[in-house]
C-alpha positions as CSV (number, residue, x, y, z in Angstrom):
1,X,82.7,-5.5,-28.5
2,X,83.4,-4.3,-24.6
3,X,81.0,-1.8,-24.0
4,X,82.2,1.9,-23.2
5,X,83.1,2.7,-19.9
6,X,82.0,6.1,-17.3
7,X,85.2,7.8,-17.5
8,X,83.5,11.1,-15.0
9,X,81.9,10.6,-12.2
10,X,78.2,12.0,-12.2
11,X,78.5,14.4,-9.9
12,X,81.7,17.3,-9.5
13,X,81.1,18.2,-5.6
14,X,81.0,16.3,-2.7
15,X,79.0,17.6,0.8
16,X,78.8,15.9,3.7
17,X,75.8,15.1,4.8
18,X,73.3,15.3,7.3
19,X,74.4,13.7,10.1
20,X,71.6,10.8,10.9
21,X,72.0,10.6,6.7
22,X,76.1,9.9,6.7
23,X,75.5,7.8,10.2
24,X,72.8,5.7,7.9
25,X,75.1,5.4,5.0
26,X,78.2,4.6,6.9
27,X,75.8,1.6,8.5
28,X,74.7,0.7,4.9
29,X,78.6,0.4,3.7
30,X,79.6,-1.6,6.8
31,X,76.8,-4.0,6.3
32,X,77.7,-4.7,2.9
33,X,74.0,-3.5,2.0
34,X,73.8,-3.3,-1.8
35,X,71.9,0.2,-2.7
36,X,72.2,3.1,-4.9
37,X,70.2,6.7,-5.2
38,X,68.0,6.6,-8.2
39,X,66.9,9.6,-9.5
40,X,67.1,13.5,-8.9
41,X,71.0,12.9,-8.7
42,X,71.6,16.3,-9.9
43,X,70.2,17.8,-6.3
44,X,72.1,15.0,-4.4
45,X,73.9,17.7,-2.1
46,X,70.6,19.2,-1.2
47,X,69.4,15.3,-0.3
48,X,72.0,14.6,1.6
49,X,71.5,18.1,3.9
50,X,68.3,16.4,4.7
51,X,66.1,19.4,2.0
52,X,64.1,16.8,0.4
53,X,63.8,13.0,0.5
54,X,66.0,10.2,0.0
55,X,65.0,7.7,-2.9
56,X,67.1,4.5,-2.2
57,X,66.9,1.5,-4.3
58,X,67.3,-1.4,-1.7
59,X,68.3,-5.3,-3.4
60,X,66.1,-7.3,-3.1
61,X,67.8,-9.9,-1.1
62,X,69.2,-7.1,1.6
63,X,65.5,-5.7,2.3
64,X,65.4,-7.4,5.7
65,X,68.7,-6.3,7.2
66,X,68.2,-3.0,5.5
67,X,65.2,-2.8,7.8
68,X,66.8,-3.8,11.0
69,X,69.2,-0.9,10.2
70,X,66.9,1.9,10.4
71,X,64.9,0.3,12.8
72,X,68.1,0.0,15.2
73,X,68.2,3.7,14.3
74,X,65.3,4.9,15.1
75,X,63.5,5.6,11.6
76,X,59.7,4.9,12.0
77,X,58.1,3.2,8.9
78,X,55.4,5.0,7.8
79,X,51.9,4.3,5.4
80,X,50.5,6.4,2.9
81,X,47.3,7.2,2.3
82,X,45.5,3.7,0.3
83,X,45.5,5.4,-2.8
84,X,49.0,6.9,-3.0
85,X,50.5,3.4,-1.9
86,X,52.8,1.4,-3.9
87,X,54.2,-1.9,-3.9
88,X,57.9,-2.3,-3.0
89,X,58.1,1.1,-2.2
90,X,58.1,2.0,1.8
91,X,58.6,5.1,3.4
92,X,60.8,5.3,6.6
93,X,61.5,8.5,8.7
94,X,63.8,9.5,11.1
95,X,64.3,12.3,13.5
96,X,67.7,14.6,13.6
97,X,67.3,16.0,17.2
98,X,70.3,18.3,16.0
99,X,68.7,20.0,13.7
100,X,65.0,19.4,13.9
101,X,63.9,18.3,11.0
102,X,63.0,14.9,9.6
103,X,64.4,12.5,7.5
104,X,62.1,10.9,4.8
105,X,63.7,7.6,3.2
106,X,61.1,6.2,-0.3
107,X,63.0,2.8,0.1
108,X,62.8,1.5,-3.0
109,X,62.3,-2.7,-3.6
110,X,61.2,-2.2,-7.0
111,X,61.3,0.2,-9.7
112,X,57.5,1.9,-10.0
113,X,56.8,5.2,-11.9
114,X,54.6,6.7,-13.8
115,X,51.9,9.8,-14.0
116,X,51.7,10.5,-10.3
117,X,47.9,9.6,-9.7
118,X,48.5,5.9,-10.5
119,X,52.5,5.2,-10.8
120,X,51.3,2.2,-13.2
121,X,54.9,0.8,-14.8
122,X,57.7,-1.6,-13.2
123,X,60.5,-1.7,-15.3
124,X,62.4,-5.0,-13.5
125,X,66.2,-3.4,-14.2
126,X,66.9,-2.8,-10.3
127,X,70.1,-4.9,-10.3
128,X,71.5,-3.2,-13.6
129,X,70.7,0.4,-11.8
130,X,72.9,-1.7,-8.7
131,X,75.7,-3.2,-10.7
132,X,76.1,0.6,-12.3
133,X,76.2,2.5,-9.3
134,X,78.8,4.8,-8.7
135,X,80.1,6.1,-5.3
136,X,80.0,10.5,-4.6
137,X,81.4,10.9,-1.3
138,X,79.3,9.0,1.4
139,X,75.9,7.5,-1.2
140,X,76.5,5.2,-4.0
141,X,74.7,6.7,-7.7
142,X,72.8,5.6,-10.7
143,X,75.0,5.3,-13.4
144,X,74.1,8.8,-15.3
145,X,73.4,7.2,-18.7
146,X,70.9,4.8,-16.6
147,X,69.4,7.5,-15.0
148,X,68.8,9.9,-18.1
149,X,67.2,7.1,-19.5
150,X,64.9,6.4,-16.5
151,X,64.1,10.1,-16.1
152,X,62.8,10.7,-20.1
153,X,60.4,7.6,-19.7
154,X,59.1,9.2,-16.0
155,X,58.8,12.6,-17.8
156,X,57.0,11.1,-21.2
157,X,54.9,8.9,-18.6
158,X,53.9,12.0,-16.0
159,X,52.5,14.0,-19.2
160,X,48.7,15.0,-19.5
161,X,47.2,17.3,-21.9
162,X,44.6,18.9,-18.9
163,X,47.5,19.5,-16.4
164,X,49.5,20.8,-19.4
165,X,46.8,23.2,-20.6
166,X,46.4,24.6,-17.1
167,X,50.2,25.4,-16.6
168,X,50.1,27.5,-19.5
169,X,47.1,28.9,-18.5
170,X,48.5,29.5,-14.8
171,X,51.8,30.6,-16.7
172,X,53.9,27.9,-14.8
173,X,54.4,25.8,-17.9
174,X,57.9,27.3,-19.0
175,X,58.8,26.9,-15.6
176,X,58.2,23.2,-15.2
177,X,59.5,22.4,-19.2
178,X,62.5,24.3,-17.9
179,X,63.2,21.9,-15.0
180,X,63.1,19.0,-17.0
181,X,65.3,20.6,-19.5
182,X,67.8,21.7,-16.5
183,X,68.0,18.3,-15.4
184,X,68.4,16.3,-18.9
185,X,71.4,18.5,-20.0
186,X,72.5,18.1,-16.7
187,X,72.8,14.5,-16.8
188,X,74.0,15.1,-20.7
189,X,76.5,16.9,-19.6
190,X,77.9,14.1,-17.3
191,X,77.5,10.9,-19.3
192,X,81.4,10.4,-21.4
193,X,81.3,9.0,-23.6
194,X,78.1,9.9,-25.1
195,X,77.8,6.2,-26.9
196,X,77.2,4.9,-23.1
197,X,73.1,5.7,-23.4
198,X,73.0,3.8,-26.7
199,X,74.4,0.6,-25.1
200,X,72.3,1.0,-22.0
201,X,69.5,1.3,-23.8
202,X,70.7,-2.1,-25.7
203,X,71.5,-3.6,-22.2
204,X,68.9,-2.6,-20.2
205,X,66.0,-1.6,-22.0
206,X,65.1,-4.0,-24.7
207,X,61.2,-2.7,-24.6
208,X,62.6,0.4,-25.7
209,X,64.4,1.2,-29.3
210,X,66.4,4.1,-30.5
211,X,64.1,5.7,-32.5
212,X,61.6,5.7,-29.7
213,X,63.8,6.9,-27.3
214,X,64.7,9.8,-29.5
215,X,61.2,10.7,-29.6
216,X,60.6,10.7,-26.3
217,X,63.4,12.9,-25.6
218,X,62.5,15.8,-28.4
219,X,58.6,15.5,-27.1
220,X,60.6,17.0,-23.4
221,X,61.8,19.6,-25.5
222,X,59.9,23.3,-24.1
223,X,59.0,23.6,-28.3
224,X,57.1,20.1,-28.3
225,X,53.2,20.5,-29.5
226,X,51.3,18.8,-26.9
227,X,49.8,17.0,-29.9
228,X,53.2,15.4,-30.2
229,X,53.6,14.6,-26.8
230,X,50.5,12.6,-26.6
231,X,51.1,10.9,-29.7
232,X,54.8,9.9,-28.0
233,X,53.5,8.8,-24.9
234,X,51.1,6.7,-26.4
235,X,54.0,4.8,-28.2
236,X,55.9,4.9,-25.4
237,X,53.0,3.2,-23.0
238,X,52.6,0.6,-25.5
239,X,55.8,-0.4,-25.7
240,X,56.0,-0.8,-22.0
241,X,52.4,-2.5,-21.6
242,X,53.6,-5.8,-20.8
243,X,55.6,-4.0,-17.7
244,X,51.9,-2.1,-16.5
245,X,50.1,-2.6,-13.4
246,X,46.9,-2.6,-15.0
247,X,45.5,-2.2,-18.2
248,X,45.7,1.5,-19.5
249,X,41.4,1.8,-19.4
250,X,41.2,0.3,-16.1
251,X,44.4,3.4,-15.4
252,X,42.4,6.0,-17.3
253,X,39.1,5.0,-14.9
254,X,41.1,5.3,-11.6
255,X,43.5,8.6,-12.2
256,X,39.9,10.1,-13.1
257,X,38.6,9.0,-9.5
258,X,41.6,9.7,-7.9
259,X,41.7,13.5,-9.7
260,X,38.2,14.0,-8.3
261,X,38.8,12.6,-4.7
262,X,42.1,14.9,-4.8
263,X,39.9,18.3,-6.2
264,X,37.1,17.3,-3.4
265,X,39.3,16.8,-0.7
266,X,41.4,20.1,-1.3
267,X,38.1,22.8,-2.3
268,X,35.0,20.8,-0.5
269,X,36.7,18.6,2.9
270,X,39.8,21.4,2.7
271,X,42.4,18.9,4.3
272,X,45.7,17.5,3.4
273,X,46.7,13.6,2.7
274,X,49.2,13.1,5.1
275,X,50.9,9.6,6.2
276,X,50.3,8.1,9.0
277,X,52.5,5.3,11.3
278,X,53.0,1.8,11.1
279,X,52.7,0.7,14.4
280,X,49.5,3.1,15.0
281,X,48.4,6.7,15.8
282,X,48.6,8.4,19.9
283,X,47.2,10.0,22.2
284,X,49.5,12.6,23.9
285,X,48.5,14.5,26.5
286,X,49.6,17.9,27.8
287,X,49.1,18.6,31.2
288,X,50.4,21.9,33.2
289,X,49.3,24.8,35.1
290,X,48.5,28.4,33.8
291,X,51.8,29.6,32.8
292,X,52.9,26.3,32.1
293,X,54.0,26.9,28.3
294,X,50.7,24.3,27.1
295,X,49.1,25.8,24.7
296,X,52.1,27.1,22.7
297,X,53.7,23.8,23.1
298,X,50.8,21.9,22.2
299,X,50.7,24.1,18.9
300,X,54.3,23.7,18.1
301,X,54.2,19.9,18.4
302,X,51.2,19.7,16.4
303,X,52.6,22.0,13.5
304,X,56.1,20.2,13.7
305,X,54.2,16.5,13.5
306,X,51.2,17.8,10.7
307,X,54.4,18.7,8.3
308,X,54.3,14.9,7.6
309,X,52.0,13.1,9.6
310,X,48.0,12.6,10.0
311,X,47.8,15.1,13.2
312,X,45.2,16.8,15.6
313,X,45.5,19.2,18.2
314,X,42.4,19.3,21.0
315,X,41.9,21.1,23.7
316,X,40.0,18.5,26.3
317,X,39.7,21.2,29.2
318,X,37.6,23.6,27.1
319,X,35.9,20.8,24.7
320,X,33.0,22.1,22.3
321,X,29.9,23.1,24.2
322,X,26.6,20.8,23.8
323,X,23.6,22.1,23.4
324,X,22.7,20.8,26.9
325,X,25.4,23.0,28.3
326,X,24.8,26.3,25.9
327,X,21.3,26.1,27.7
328,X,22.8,25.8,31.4
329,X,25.2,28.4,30.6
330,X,22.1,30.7,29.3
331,X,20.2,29.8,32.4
332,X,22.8,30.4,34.9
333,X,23.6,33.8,32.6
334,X,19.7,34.9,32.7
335,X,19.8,34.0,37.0
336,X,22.7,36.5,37.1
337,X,20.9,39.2,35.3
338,X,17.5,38.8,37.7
339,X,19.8,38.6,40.8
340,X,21.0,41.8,39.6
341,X,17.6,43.2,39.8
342,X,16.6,41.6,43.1
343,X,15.5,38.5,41.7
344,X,16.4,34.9,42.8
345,X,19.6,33.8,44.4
346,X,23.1,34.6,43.0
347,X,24.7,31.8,40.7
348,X,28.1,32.0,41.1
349,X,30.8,31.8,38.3
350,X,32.8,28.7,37.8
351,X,35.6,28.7,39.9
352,X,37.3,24.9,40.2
353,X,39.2,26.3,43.1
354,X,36.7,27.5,45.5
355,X,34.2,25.1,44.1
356,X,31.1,28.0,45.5
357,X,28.5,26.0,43.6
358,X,24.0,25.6,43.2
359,X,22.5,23.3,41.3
360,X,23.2,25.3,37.9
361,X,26.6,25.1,38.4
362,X,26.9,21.5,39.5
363,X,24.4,20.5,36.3
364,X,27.3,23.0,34.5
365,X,30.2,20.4,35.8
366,X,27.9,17.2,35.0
367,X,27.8,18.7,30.9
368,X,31.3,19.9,31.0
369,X,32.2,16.7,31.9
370,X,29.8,15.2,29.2
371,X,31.4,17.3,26.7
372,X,35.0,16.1,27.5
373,X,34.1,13.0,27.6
374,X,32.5,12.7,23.9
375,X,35.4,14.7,22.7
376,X,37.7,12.5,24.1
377,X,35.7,9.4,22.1
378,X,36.5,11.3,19.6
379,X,40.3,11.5,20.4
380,X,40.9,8.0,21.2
381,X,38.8,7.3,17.5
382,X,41.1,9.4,15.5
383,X,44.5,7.8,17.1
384,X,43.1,4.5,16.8
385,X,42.7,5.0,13.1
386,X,46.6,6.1,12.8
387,X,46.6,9.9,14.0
388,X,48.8,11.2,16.6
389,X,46.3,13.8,18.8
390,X,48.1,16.1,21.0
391,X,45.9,17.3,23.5
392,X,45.9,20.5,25.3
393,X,44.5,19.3,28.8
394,X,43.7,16.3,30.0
395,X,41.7,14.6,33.2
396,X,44.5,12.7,35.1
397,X,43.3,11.6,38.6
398,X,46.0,12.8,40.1
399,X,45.5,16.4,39.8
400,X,42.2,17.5,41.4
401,X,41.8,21.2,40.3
402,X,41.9,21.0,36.4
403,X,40.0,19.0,34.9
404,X,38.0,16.2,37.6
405,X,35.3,15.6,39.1
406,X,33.5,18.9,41.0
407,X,30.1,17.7,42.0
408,X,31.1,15.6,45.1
409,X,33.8,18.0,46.2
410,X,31.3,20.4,46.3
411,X,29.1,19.5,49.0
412,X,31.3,19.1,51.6
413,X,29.2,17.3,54.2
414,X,25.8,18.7,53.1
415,X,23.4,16.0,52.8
416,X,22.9,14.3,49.5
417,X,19.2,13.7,47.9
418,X,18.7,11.3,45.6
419,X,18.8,13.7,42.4
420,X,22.6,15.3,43.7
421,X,23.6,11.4,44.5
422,X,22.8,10.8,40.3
423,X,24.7,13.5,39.5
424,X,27.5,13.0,41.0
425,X,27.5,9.4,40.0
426,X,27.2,9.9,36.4
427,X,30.1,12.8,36.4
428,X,32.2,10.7,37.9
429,X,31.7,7.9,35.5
430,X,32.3,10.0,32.8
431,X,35.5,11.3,33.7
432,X,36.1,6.5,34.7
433,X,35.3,6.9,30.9
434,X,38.6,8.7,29.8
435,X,41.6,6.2,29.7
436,X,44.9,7.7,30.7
437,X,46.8,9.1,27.4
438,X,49.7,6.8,25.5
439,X,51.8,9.5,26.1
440,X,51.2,11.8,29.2
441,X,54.2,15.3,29.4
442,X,53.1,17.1,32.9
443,X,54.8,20.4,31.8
444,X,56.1,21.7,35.4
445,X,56.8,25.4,36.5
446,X,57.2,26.5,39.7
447,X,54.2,28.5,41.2
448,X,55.9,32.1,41.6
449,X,57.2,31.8,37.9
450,X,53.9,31.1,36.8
451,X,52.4,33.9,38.6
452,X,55.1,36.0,37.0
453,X,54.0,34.6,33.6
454,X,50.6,34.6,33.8
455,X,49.7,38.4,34.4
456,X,46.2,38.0,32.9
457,X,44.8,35.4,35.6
458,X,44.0,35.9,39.5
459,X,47.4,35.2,41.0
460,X,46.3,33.1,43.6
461,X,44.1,31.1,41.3
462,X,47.5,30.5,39.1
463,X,49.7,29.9,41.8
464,X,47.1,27.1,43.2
465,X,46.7,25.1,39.6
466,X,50.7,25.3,39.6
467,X,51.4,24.4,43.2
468,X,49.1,21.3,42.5
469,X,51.1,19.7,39.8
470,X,54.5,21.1,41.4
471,X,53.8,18.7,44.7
472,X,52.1,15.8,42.8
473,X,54.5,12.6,43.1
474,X,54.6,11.4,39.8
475,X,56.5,8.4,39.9
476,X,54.7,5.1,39.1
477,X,52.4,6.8,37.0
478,X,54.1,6.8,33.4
479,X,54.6,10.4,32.8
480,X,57.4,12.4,31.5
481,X,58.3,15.3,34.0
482,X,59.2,18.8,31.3
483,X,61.3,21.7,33.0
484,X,58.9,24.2,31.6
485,X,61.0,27.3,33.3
486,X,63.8,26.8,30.3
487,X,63.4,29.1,27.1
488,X,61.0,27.7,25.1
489,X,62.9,26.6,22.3
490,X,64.7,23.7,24.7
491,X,61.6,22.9,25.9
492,X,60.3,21.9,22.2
493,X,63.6,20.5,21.6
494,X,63.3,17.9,24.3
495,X,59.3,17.2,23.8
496,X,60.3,16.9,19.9
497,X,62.7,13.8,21.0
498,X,60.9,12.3,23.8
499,X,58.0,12.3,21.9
500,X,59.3,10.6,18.6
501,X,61.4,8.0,20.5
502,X,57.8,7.3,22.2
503,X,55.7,7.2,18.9
């Protein structure tokens, strides 16, 4: 007998999308690349604005062009965090410059669900998800029947008595049972005739029976007895066994590691998984007078990058203080205070312009640099292992003021004994130490605008930190020259490109 044919198409309304999202599409149609959207269809229009992520299953035999498409566009593949990754399941993202916000593809090789500690199942249906797909404006869609099936199993599969006995203790639990609900009689309400999920389930899902699936379905119901619904996903997880990743103790013993690493890492290390990119994290550095815009660029970058990426934000010109330099800065602070009272000689201030130093000071420059350097170990370690580190500050031998060596400058002509020759040797070795950044932004500003800006600092000392990076010739030395003396907002725009097209 011919089985039953969609007669409606799954969804009524048609947006169009974002625009890196429709230019992606478009490329996928006119390279014949064979794809559909999975799940979630029912939010599709949100998706396609770019409010959430894209979950595209990819054939299996068009994964390698499919890759040289976003790559050609300028999506950057991204790697979870060991324990959240999955095979045949790769997460790209791009960058809409238009409207600022990223683009998350979960390109899907292979079908992989499950409870989302462990995603232990792989049903291998991808090419009946394919041959059903049906097109809604720009994307091609899971056939709904395929999909309604798909989403009770993830729902039956995601259940846990201890998360459900904390939503209703939290009172979120008719909240999330009404979700599911939302979405099943959503997709109900678009599979005619209704016959269609009978003969995908005969067509597609041989592991799983009628009677079961029933089951399954009522157990999503909000009235279901968690009793019931473990009992139900029990059947259903033997039923699929032979389609597991690994047996259901060893999966008991790992989401019970992985629950505990996720409560410790929230409560005890208070930090946030985040992904972090293929080809390796960065070191960008922000350099710029007073007035410059740094530090509220260098906090907007890192905010916009730490939405989805392993990110830090350091500031290398005022590092964290050793104890070695806590105890010059309490020595020079206690010369002060018996100068004051006609005791000893005066130790001046820090003051990288005039560079009025004693030997307090100049052992003050030798720590400072001691500290910047050991930060900036730290740094490079952290981008090394996959994190992009935006730096507020950074020693660039160019710029003598901010940031450099003191101790030599110092001393003009004065004769050097063989204690001042050491320490001038060993601060300038530190600052050797510190590798020029992978990505170095001089944010630029012309002196007077600076002054103008920076009402809170000397105006002579801002105007000779700016002049200083306003005359510096930049050109052979890899840096990206930012018109800081624009509104803000353009500024960040133009960072936000530059640096993703760099990362």
């Amino acid at each position: 007998m011919e089985a039953p044919k969609t007669t409606a198409s799954p969804v009524e309304t048609v947006c169009a999308p974002n625009d890196l999202i429709g230019d992606l599409l478009t490329m996928l149609d006119a390279e014949k690349i064979r794809y559909c959207h999975w799940k979630s269809n029912w939010k599709i229009e949100r998706w396609l604005r770019a409010e959430g992520d894209l979950d595209l299953l990819i054939r299996n035999a068009d994964v390698c062009q499919f890759t040289s498409i976003v790559s050609r566009m300028g999506f950057k593949k991204a790697l979870p965090p060991a324990d959240k990754d999955l095979p045949g399941v790769i997460n790209y993202y791009g960058y809409d410059a238009k409207t600022g916000k990223f683009i998350h593809i979960h390109a899907h090789y292979q079908l992989v669900f499950g409870h989302d500690l462990t995603k232990n199942y792989r049903l291998p249906i991808e090419s009946a998800l394919l041959d059903s797909a049906v097109a809604h404006g720009a994307v091609r869609l899971t056939a709904p029947e395929i999909e309604l099936i798909l989403f009770v199993v993830r729902m039956v599969l995601k259940f846990s008595a201890a998360e459900t006995f904390a939503r209703r203790a939290a009172g979120t639990y008719e909240n999330f049972s009404g979700a599911i609900r939302r979405e099943i009689e959503y997709l109900e309400s678009q599979i005619k005739p209704p016959a269609l999920v009978d003969d995908a389930l005969r067509r597609h899902f041989p592991m799983l029976d009628k009677n079961l699936f029933d089951d399954c379905l009522a157990s999503l119901q909000p009235k279901a007895t968690i009793s019931r619904q473990f009992v139900v996903k029990r059947k259903l997880e033997q039923a699929l066994a032979p389609h597991a990743r690994q047996t259901r103790p060893v999966e008991s013993i790992v989401r019970l590691k992985r629950r505990a690493a996720a409560i410790g890492q929230k409560f005890i290390l208070k930090n946030k998984s985040r992904k972090r990119l293929e080809n390796g994290g960065a070191l960008i550095a922000l350099v710029g007078g007073d007035g410059a815009g740094k530090s509220t660029c260098v906090k907007e970058i890192s905010r916009w990058l730490s939405k989805k990426f392993q990110t830090e934000a350091i500031h290398i010109g005022k590092p964290p203080k050793s104890a070695l330099t806590l105890s010059i800065a309490a020595a020079q602070k206690a010369q002060r205070a018996l100068y004051k009272i006609g005791i000893g000689n005066h130790s001046p201030d820090e003051d990288e312009t005039t560079l009025d130093a004693d030997f307090l000071q100049r052992l003050r420059w030798l720590s400072t640099a001691r500290d910047r350097y050991r930060l900036y170990i730290k740094a490079r370690r952290r981008a090394t292992n996959g994190a992009v580190v935006i730096c507020d500050r950074y020693p660039v031998s160019q710029a003598k003021l901010m940031d450099s060596p003191k101790i030599a400058r110092s001393l003009n002509k004065a004769p050097k004994n063989g204690l001042i020759k050491n320490l001038v040797e060993r601060e300038e070795w530190y600052y050797r130490q510190i590798m020029p950044p992978d990505i170095l932004l001089v944010l630029r500003v012309d002196p007077e605008t600076a002054v103008r800006r920076k009402k809170d600092e000397p105006a002579e000392h801002v105007r000779t930190r700016s002049a200083e990076l306003w005359q510096i010739d930049w050109q052979g030395t890899g840096a990206y020259l930012i018109d800081t003396s624009r509104k803000i907002p353009e500024v960040l725009a133009e960072l936000r490109s530059l640096i993703w097209r760099k990362l």
